[in-house]
N, C-alpha and C positions, 0 to 999 in steps of 0.2 A: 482461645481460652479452654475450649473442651479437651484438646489434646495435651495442653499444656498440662491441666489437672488429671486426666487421664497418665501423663507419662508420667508423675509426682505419685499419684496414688502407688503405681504399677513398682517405682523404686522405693515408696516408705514401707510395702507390705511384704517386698518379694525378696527382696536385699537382707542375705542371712544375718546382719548385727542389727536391723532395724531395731527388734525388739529391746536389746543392748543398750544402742545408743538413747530411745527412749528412756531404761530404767536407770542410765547415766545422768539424765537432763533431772530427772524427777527425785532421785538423790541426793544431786545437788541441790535443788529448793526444800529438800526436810533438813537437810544440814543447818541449811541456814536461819528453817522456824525452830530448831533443836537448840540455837544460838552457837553450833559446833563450830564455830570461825578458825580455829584453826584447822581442822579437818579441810572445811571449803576452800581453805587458800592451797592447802597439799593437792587439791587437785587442778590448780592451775601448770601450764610448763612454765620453764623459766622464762622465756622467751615474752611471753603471754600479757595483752591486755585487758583490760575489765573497762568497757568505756558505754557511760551513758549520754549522747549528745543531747547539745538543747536544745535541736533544731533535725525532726525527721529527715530533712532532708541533705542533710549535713552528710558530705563523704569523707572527710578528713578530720581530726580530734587536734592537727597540726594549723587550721588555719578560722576556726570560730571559738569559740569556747563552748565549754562541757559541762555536765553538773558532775559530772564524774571523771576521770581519765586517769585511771592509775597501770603503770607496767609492775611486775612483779614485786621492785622493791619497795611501792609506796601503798601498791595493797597491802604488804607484812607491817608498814605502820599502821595503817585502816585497822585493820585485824587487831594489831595490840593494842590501839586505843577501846576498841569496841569490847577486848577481853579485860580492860583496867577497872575495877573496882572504883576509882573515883574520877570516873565519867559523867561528868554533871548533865549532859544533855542526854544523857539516860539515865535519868534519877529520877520518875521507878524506869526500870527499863524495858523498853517495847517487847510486847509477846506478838507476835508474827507466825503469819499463816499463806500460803503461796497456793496458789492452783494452778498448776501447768496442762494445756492441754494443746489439741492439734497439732502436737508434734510431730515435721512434717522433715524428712531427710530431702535437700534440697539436689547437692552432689557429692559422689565418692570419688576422691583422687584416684587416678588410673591402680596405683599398686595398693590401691586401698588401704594407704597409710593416715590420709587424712579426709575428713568429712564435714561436708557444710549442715547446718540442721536448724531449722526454726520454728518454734514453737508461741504460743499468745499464752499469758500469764495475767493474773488477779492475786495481787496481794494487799494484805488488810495489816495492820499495825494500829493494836492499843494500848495504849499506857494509861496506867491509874491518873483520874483526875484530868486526861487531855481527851479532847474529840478524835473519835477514831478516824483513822484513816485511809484512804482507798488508792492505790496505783492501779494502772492497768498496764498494757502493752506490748510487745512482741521482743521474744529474746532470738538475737540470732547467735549460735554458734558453731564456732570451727575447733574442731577436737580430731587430738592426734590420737595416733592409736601409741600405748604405751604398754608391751606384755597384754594380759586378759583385760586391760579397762584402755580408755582415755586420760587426756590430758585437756583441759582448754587454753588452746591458741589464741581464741580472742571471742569474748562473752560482750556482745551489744546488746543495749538494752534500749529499745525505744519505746518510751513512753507516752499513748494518748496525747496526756494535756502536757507533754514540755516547753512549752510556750510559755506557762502560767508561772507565776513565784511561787518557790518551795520555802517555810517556814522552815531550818535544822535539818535537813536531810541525813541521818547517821545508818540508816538502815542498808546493807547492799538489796540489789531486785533480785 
């Protein structure tokens, strides 16, 4: 374990895009308390999925069920429902706030085209009139390099309590 986190520290601090791919990951969580959904979907690749399982231990989105699982063309429905005006299950609509921390670069593709990266997050959601709300959990992502920024390849989100029943879930993590 000591070497393992010694060779992790040694590649999140020394690897010239660390700082990068951090202010990548952290970008993306103000996007999304900013409410900027279409912005956040521009930074997915086409290719790309956004999958929250409901079951940590889950390796496939193909053989349990998800509370999330969208590829690129179901997120751009996600996205427009959450930017429509008469979305009743956000009426009032959630103000959100995200804490990304320990963002930790796990591995870099040999031509350091593409990067694995994981981070634990804390996000809160209040809506006027409902009890607020608390997620927690660990995001992992695989982000291309595309030009001066990324792309994400594929944003998992595992959540603490997934186990538990979600009342509406409309919010992405």
């Amino acid at each position: 374990m000591k070497n393992e986190i010694s060779t992790l520290s040694k590649m999140h601090f020394l690897h010239p895009r660390a700082a990068h791919v951090r202010a990548f990951i952290e970008a993306e969580a103000q996007l999304l308390d900013d409410r900027a959904f279409d912005e956040w979907y521009n930074l997915f690749a086409d290719e790309a999925v956004y999958w929250v399982p409901a079951d940590r231990a889950q390796q496939s989105w193909l053989d349990h069920v998800s509370l999330y699982y969208d590829d690129k063309h179901t997120l751009k429905t996600r996205v427009q429902r959450l930017n429509h005006t008469m979305t009743h299950c956000q009426d009032p609509e959630s103000r959100c706030v995200r804490v990304v921390s320990n963002v930790t670069l796990l591995d870099v593709q040999e031509d350091e085209t593409c990067f694995s990266v994981r981070s634990k997050f804390i996000m809160l959601e209040d809506r006027y009139g409902k009890s607020q709300r608390v997620f927690g959990g660990t995001y992992s992502h695989t982000l291309k390099v595309q030009g001066e920024s990324f792309r994400i390849v594929l944003k998992r989100v595992d959540l603490t309590n997934s186990d538990q029943s979600f009342p509406n879930l409309t919010q992405p993590f």
